[in-house]
ROSE-705036 format. One record per residue (C-alpha): residue number from 1; x, y negated, z. Coordinates in steps of 0.02 Angstrom, whole numbers, plus 32768, in hexadecimal, padded with zeros to 4 digits. Example, Ala and Ser with C-alpha at 12.3 -4.5 7.8 and 13.67 -1.06 7.14 Angstrom:
2
+-----+------+------+------+
! num !   c1 !   c2 !   c3 !
+-----+------+------+------+
!   1 ! 8267 ! 80E1 ! 8186 !
!   2 ! 82AC ! 8035 ! 8165 !
+-----+------+------+------+
***
This chain:
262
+-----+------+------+------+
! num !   c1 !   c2 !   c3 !
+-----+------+------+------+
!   1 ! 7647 ! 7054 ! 8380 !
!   2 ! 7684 ! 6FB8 ! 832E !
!   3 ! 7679 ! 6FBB ! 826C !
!   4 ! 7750 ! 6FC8 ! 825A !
!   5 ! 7742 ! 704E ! 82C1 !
!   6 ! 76AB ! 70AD ! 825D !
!   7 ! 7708 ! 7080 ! 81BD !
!   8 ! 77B2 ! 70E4 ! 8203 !
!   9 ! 7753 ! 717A ! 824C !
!  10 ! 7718 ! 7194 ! 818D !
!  11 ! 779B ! 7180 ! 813B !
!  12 ! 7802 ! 71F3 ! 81B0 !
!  13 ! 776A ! 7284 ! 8195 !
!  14 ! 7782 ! 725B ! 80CA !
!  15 ! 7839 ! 728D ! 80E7 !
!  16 ! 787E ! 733F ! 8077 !
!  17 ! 78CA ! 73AA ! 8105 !
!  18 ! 7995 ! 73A0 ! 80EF !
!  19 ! 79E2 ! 7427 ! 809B !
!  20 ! 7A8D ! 747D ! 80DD !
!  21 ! 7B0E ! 74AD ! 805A !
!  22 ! 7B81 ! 74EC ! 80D2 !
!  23 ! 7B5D ! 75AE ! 807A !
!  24 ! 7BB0 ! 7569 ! 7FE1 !
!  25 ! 7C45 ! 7574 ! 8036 !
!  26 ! 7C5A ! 760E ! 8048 !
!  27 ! 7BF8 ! 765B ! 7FC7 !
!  28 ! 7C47 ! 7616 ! 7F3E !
!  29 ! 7CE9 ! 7653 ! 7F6F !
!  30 ! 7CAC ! 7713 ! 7F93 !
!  31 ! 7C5A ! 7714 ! 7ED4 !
!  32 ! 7CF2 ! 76DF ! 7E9D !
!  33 ! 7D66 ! 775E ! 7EF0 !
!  34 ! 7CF2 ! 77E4 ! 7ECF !
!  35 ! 7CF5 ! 77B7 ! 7E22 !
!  36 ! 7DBC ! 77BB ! 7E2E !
!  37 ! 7DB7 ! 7872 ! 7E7A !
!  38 ! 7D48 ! 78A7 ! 7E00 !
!  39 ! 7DC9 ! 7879 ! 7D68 !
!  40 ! 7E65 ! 78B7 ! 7DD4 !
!  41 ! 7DFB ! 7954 ! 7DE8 !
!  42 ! 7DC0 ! 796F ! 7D31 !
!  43 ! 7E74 ! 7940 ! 7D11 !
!  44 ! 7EC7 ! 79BE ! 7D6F !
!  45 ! 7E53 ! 7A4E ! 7D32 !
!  46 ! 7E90 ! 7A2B ! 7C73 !
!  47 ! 7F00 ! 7AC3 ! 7C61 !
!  48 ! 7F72 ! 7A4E ! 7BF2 !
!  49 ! 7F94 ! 79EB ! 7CA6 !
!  50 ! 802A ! 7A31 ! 7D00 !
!  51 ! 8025 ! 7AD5 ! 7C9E !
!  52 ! 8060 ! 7B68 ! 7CFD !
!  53 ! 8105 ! 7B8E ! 7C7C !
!  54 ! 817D ! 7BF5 ! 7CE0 !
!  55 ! 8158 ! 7CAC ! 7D4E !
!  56 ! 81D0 ! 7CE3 ! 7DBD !
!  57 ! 81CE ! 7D81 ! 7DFD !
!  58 ! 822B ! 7DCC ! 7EA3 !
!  59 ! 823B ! 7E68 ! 7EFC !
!  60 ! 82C0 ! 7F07 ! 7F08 !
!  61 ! 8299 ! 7F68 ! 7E68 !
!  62 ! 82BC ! 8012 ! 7E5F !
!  63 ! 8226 ! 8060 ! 7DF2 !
!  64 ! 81C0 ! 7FB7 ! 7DE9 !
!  65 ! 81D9 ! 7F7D ! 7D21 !
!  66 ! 81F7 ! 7EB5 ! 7D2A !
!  67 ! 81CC ! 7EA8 ! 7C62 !
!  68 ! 811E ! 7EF7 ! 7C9A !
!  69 ! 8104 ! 7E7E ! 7D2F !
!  70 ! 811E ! 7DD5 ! 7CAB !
!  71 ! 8090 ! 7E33 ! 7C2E !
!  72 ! 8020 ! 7E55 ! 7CDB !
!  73 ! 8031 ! 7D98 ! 7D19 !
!  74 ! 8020 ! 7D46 ! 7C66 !
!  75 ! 7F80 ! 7DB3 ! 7C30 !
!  76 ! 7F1F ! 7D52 ! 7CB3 !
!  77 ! 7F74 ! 7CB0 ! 7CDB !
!  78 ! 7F07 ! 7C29 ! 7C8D !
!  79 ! 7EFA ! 7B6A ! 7CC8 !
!  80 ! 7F6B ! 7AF2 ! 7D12 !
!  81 ! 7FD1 ! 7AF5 ! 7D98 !
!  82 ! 7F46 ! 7AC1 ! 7E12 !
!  83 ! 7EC3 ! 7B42 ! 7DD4 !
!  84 ! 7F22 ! 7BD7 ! 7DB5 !
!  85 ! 7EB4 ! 7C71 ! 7E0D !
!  86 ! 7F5A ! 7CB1 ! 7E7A !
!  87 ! 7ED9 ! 7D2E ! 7EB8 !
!  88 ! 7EAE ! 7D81 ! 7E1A !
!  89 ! 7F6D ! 7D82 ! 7E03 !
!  90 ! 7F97 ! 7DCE ! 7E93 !
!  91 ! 7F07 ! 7E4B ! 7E61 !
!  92 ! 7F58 ! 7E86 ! 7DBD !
!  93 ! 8001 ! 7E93 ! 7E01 !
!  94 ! 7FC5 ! 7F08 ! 7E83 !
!  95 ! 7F6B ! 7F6D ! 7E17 !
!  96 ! 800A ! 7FAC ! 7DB2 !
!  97 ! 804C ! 8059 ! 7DFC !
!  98 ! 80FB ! 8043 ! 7E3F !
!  99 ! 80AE ! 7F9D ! 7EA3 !
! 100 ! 8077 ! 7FC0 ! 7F55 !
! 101 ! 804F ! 7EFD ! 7F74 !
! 102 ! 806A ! 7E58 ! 7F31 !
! 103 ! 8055 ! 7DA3 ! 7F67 !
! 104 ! 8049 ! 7CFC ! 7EE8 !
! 105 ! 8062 ! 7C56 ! 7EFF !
! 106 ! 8072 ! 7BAE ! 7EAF !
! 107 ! 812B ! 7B5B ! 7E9E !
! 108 ! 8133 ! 7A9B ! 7E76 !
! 109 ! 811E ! 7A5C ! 7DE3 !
! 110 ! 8102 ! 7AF0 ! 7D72 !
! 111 ! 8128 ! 7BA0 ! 7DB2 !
! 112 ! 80DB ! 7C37 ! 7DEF !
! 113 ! 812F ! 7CA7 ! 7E66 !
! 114 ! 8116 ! 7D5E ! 7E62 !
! 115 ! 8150 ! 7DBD ! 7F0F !
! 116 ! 813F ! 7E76 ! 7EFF !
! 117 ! 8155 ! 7F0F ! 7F7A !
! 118 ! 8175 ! 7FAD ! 7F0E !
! 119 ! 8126 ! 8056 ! 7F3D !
! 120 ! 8196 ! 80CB ! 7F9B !
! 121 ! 8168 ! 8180 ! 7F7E !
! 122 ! 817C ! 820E ! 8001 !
! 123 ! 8122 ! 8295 ! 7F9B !
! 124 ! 80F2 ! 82B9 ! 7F12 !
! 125 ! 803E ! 831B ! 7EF8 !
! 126 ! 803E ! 8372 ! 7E4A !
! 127 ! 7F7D ! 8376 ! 7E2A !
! 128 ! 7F7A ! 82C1 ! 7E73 !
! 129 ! 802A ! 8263 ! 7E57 !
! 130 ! 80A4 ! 821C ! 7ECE !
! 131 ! 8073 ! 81FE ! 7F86 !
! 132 ! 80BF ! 8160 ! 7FE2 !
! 133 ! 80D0 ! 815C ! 809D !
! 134 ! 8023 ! 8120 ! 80CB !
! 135 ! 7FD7 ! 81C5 ! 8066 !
! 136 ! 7F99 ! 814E ! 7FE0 !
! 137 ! 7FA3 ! 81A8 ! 7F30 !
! 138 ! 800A ! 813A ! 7EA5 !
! 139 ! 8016 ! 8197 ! 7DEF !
! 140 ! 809C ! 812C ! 7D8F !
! 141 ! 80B1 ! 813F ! 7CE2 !
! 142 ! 816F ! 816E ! 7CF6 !
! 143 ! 8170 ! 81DB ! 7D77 !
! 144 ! 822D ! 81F0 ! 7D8D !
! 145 ! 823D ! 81F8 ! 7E43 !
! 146 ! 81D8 ! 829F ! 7E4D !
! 147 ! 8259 ! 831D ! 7E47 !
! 148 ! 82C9 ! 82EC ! 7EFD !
! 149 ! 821B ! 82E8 ! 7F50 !
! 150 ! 81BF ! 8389 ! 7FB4 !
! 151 ! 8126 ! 83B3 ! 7F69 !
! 152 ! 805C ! 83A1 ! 7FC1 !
! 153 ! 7FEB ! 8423 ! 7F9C !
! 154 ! 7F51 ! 83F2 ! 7FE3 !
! 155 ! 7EB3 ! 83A2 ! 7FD0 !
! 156 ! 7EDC ! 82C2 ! 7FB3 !
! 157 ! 7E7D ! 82C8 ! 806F !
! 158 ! 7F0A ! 832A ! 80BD !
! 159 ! 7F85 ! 82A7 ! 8079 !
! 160 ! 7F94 ! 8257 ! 8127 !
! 161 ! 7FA3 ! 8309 ! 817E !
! 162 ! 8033 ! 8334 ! 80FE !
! 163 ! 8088 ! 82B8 ! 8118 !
! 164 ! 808A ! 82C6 ! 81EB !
! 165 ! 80AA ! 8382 ! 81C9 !
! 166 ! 8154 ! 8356 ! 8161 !
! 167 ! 8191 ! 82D4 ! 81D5 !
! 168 ! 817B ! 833A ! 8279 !
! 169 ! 81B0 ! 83D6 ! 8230 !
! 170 ! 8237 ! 8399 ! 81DD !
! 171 ! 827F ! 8338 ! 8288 !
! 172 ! 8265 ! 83F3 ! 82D0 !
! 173 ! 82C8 ! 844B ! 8241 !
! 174 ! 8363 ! 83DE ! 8245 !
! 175 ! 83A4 ! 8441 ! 82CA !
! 176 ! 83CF ! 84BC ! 823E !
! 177 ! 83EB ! 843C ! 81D8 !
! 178 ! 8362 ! 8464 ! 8151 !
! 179 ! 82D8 ! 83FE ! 8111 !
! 180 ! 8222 ! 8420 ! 80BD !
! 181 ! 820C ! 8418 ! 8003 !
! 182 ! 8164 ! 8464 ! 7FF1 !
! 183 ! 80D7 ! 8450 ! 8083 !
! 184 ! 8029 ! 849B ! 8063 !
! 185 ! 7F88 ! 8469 ! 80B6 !
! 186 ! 7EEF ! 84D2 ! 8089 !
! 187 ! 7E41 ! 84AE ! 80A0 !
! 188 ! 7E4C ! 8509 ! 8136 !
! 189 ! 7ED7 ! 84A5 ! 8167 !
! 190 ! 7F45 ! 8532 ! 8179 !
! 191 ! 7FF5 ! 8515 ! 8157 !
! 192 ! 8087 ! 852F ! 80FE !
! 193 ! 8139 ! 8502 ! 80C7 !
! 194 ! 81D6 ! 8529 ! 8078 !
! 195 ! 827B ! 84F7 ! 809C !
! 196 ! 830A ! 84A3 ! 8031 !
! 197 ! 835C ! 855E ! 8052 !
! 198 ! 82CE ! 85AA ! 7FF5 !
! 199 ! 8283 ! 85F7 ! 808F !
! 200 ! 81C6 ! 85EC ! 80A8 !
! 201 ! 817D ! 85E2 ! 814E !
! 202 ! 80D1 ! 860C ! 8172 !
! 203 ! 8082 ! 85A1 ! 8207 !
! 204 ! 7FD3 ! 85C2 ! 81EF !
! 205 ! 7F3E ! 8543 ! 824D !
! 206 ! 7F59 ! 854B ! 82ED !
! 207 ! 7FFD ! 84FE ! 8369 !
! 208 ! 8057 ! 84EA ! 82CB !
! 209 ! 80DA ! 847B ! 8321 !
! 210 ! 80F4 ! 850E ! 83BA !
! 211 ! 8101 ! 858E ! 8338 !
! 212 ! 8197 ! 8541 ! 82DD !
! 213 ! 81E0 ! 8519 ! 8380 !
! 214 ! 81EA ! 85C2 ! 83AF !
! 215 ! 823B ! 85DD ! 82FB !
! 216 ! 82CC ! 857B ! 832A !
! 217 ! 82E6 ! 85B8 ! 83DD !
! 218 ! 8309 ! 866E ! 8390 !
! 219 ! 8355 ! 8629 ! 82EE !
! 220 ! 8416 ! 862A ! 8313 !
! 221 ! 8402 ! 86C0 ! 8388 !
! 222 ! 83B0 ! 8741 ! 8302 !
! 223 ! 8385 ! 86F2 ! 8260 !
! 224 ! 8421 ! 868B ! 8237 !
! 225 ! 849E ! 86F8 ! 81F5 !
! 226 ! 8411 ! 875A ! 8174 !
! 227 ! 83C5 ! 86BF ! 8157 !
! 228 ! 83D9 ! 86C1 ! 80A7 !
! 229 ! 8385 ! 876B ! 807D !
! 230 ! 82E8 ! 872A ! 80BE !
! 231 ! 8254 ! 8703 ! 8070 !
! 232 ! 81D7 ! 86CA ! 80C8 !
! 233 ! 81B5 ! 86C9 ! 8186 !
! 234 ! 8109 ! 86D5 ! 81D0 !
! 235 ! 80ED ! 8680 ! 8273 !
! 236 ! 8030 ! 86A3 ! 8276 !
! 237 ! 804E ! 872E ! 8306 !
! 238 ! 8045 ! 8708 ! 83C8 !
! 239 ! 80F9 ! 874B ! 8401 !
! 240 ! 8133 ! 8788 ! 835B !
! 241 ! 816E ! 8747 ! 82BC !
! 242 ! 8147 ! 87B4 ! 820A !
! 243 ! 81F1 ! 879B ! 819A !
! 244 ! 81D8 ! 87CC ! 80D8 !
! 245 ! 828D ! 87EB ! 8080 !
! 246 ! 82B7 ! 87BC ! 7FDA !
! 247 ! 8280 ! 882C ! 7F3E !
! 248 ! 8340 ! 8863 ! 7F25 !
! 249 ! 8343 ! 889E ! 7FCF !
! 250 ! 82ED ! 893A ! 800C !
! 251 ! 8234 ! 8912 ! 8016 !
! 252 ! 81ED ! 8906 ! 80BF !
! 253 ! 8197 ! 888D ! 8130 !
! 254 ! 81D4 ! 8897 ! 81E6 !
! 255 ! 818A ! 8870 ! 8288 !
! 256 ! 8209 ! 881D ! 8305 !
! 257 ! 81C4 ! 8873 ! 83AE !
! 258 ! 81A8 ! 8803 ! 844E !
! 259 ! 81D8 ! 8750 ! 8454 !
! 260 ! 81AB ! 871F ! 84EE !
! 261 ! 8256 ! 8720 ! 8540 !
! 262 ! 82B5 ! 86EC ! 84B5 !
+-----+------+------+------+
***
């Protein structure tokens, strides 16, 4: 090897290896707009940044008290508009007795609206309060609806049982036109119920439905016109009915005979 050729082959192996910068290019610009998120998101979390300053409530009120809804929502709204827990909200809201559900959300720039779905009662259960269609207990604190509404007796359990009791029955008694305001369930699950008439009907455990059926195919034929001096009528018997009269009448209790071709 000539000596220009021994002199480059040195220098060349006393050469620093190149260094690429290209990583600057994009790393510079990533710390930078993380560093930008980071403000915008310590920014947003400042409750004083957007503050939520208006609650709207909707719904079809009947019972529900709006005045109570604005103290519910504003006990627990805290932050900004983008931090606002609409969960916990939504929580509260439900928790207050005449609401059966609720749903939150955020409204643009400043404003938090309040949906609401007010209980609807069907009973009302005096050891337990007033029953709603899905035999969930509710006890409001102004329980004005209670008086238009039959009355469960029964253990909470039986709510459900009550309730497809009432509706059945009560489809089966509008052929003569009366309806249930008391239904019993007892731990037996015997039942029992009284009419809008005053007359109480005694159905027992078993074929409850058949039983009052066979009430109503004698009903207009024999019990009709002296419907009024009765009691109570006890359907508990295989082809017979046991009718108790009312105290100002003579006291007896009478068994209707055979029933099988009636």
């Amino acid at each position: 090897m000539s000596p220009a050729n021994r002199q480059a082959a040195y220098t060349k192996s006393r050469e620093l290896p190149s260094i690429s910068y290209r990583w600057v290019n994009w790393f510079v610009p990533l710390i930078i707009g993380c560093a930008v998120l980071f403000w915008i998101e310590n920014k947003l979390s400042n409750p004083a940044t957007l503050p939520v300053n208006k609650i709207r409530v909707h719904g079809a009120f009947t019972n529900v008290d709006e005045a109570m809804l604005h103290r519910a929502v504003n006990g627990v709204v805290a932050g900004g508009y983008f931090n606002v827990d609409v969960a916990r909200v939504r929580e509260v809201v439900e928790q207050l007795p005449w609401v059966s559900e609720a749903s939150v959300r955020r409204v643009w720039p400043d404003t938090l609206s309040v949906s609401v779905v007010e209980q609807k009662p069907v009973a009302v259960s005096e050891k337990f309060g007033l029953i709603n269609a899905n035999g969930d207990v509710f006890k409001p604190l102004n329980n004005k609806t209670s008086t238009s509404l039959p009355v469960f007796e029964g253990d909470v359990q039986l709510n459900k049982m009550m309730l497809s009791h009432y509706f059945e029955m009560n489809n089966v008694l509008s052929q003569i036109k009366q309806e249930i305001i008391y239904i019993k369930i007892d731990a037996r699950h015997a039942v029992e119920i009284k009419l809008d008439n005053g007359l109480e009907i005694v159905l027992g455990r078993e074929n409850t439905m058949a039983r009052l059926e066979r009430l109503m195919k004698i009903y207009h034929k024999i019990l009709a016109s002296r419907i009024n001096d009765i009691s109570t009528i006890d359907l508990r018997y295989t082809n017979g009915m046991a009718i108790r009269w009312k105290s100002d009448l003579k006291k007896s209790v009478g068994l209707l005979g055979d029933m099988k071709h009636v």
